[in-house]
C-alpha distance (Angstrom), angle and dihedral (degrees) to the residues before:
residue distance angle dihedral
X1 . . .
X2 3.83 . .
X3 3.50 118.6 .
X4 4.15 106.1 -112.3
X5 3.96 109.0 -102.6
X6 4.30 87.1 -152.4
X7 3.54 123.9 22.4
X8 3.51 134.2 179.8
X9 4.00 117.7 -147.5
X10 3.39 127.6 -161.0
X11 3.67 89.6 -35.4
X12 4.24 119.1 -162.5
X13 4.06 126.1 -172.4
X14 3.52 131.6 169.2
X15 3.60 129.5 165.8
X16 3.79 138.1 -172.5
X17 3.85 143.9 45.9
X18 3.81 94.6 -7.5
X19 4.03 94.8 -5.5
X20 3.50 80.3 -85.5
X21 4.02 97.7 145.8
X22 3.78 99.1 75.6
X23 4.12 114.7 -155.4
X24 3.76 102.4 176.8
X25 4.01 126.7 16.6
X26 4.25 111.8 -177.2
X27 3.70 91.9 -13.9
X28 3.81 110.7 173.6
X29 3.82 124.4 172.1
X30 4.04 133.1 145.7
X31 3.93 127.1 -140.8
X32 3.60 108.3 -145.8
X33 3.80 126.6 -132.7
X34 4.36 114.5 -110.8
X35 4.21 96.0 26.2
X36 3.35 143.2 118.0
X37 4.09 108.2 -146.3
X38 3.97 128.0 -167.8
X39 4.04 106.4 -150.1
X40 3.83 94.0 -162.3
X41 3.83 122.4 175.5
X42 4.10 130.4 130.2
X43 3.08 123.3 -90.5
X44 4.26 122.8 -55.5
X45 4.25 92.0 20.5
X46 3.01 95.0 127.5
X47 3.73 107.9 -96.5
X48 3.51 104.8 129.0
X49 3.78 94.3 41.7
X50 4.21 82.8 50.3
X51 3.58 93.4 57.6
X52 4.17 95.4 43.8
X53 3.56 84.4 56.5
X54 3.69 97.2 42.8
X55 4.34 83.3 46.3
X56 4.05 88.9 54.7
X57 3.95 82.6 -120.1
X58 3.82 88.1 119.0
X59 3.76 118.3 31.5
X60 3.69 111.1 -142.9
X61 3.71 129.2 -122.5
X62 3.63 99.3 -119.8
X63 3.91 141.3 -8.1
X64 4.19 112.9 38.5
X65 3.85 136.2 -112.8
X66 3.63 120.4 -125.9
X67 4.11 136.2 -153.7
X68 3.69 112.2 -159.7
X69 3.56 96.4 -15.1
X70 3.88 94.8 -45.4
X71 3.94 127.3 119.5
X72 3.86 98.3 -151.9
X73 3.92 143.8 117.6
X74 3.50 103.2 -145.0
X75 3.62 84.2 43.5
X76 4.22 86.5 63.6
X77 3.65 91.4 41.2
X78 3.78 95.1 62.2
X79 3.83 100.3 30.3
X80 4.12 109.8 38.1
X81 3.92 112.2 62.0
X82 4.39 104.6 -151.4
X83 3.51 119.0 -157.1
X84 4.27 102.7 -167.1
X85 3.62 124.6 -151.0
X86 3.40 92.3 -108.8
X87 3.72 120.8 37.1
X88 3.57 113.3 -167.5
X89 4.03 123.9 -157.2
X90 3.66 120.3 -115.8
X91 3.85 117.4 -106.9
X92 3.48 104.0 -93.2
X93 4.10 94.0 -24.6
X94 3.63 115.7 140.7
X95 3.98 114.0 -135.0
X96 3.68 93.8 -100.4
X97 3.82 86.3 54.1
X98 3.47 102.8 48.9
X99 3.45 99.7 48.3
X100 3.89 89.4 45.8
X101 3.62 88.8 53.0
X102 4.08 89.8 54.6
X103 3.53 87.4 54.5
X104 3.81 96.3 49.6
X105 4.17 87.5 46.8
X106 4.01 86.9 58.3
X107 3.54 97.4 56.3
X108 4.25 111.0 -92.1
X109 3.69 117.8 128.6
X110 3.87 118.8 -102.5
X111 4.01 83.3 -94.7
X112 3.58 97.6 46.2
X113 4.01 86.9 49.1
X114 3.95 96.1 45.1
X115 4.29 82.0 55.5
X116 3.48 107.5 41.4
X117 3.97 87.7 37.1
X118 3.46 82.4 64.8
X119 3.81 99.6 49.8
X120 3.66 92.1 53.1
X121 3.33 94.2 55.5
X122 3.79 99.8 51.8
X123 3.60 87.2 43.6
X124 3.54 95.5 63.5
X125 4.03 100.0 35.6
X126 3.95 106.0 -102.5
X127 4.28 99.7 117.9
X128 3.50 93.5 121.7
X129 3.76 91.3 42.1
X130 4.17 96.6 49.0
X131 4.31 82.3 102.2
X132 4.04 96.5 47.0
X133 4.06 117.8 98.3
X134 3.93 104.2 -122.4
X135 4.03 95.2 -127.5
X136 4.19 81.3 67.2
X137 3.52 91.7 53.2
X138 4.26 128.6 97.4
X139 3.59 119.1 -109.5
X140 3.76 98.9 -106.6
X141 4.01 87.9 47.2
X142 3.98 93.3 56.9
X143 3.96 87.6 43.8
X144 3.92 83.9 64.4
X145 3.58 82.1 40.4
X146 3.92 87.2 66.5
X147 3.77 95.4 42.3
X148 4.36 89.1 59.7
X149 3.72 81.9 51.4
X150 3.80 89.8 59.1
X151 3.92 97.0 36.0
X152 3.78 87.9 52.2
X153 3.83 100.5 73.6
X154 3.92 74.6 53.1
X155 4.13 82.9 -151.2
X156 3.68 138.7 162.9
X157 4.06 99.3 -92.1
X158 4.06 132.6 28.7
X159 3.72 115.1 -145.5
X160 3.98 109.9 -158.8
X161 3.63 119.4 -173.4
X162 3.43 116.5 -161.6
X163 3.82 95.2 -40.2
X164 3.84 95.0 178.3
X165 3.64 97.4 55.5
X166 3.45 113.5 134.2
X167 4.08 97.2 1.5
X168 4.13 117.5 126.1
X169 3.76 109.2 -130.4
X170 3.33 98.4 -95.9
X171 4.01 83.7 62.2
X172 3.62 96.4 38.8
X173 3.84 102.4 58.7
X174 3.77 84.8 43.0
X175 3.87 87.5 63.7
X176 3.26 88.2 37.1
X177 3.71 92.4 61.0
X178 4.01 91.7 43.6
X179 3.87 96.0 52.9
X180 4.05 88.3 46.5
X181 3.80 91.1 53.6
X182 4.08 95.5 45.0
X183 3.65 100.2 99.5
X184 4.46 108.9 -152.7
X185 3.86 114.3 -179.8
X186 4.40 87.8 -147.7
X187 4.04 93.1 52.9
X188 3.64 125.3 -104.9
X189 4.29 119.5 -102.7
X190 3.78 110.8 -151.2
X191 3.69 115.2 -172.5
X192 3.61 129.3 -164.2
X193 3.65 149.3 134.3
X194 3.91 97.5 -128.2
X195 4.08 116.3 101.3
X196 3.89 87.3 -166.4
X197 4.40 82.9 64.7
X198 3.60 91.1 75.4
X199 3.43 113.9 111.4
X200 3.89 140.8 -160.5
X201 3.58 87.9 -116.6
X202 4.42 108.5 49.8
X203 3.73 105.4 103.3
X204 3.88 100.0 -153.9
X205 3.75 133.9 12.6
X206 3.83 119.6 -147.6
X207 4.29 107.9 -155.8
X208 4.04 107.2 -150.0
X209 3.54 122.1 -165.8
X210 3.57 131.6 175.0
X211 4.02 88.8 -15.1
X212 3.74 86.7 -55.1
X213 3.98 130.1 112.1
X214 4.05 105.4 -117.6
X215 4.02 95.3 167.6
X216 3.85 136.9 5.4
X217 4.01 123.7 169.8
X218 3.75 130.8 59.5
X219 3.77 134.6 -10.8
X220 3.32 92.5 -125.0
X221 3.86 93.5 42.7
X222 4.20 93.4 55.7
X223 4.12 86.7 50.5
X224 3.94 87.9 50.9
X225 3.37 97.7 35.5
X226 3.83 96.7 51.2
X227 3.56 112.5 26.3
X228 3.65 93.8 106.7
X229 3.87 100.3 39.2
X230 3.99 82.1 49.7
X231 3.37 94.6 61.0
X232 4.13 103.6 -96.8
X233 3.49 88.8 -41.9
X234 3.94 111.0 174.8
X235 3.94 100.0 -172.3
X236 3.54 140.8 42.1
X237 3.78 96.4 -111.0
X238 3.75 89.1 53.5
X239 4.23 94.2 49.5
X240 3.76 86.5 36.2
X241 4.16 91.9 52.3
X242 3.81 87.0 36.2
X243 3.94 102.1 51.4
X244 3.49 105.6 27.0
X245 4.40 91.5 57.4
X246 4.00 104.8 173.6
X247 3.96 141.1 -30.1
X248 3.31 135.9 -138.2
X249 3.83 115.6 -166.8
């Protein structure tokens, strides 16, 4: 078996007045190199707050994350690309800029930044945008915006949170297409809280609940492996809707 390229460990977070509102308690799970894998759970699971930690955005309040084998921040800065759910454009940055300045922030040299800044953006179809401030451009333009900002690191793992939010259709299987087409030797996580994002091509789906693991393998294998504890439930969206219930955090 393949040695995971990001692992979480015995993972604690709380947050709050006191840390007092716990999200994950002794969470462990591993992100294997060369797939594509759906995080899928309603709304307030604990996805995004997952993938911070998994980033090193957010430190956690006990146990450690590793990349390639190694427990350490700077580590996750320079190796795991993160796409937020809600990518915000610079003040007054052009797209060129603000990606370069990513870069910079996770450790290449000014040079380094200036090239691989302008990878990223090639890679993800902005060259005739590199000039344009990001508060002039669309929604689905400043989403691709947010995946150069993950390319850029050009690491072992892309985090993706939510990257359709807000998108029409139109925009959405555009993105679709891009992320499909983005080859990353670690594997790609995309989280979301959407049944209709899985695509033919994710590998494995990992169900979170309530900052808890409920399901990780196949599509096909959650449908057969819970369409009688779901209640005779024939799809995936029915299981999914069925199993999974509410979150909180």
């Amino acid at each position: 078996m393949s040695e995971p390229v990001l692992e979480a460990a015995g993972l604690r977070f709380s947050y709050g007045r006191l840390r007092r509102t716990r999200v994950f308690d002794d969470f462990t799970w591993q992100v294997a190199p060369h797939e594509t894998t759906l995080l899928l759970g309603p709304n307030g699971a604990g996805k995004s707050t997952l993938l911070r930690l998994l980033s090193g955005f957010d430190r956690p309040t006990g146990g450690e994350v590793r990349v390639g084998g190694v427990a350490s921040r700077r580590e996750l800065f320079r190796r795991v690309g993160w796409m937020p759910q809600d990518v915000q454009p610079g003040r007054g940055m052009t797209v060129a800029e603000q990606v370069e300045y990513v870069a910079w922030v996770g450790g290449l040299s000014r040079r380094q930044a200036r090239d691989a800044a302008g990878e990223a953006i090639s890679r993800v179809d902005l060259d005739d945008k590199r000039a344009v401030r990001t508060d002039r451009l669309s929604g689905g333009q400043l989403r691709r915006v947010g995946l150069a900002q993950a390319l850029v690191r050009r690491g072992d793992v892309l985090l993706l949170d939510e990257p359709t939010a807000g998108l029409d259709p139109a925009q959405t299987l555009g993105f679709r297409a891009l992320v499909k087409d983005i080859a990353c030797p670690g594997g790609v996580v995309i989280s979301t809280h959407q049944i209709s994002d899985l695509v033919d091509d994710v590998d494995r789906v990992v169900i979170l609940a309530d900052g808890r693991i409920r399901f990780d393998g196949t599509p096909a294998g959650f449908v057969q492996q819970h369409v009688s504890a779901a209640g005779g439930a024939t799809t995936l969206a029915e299981a999914f809707s069925a199993i999974v219930g509410g979150g909180r955090h």
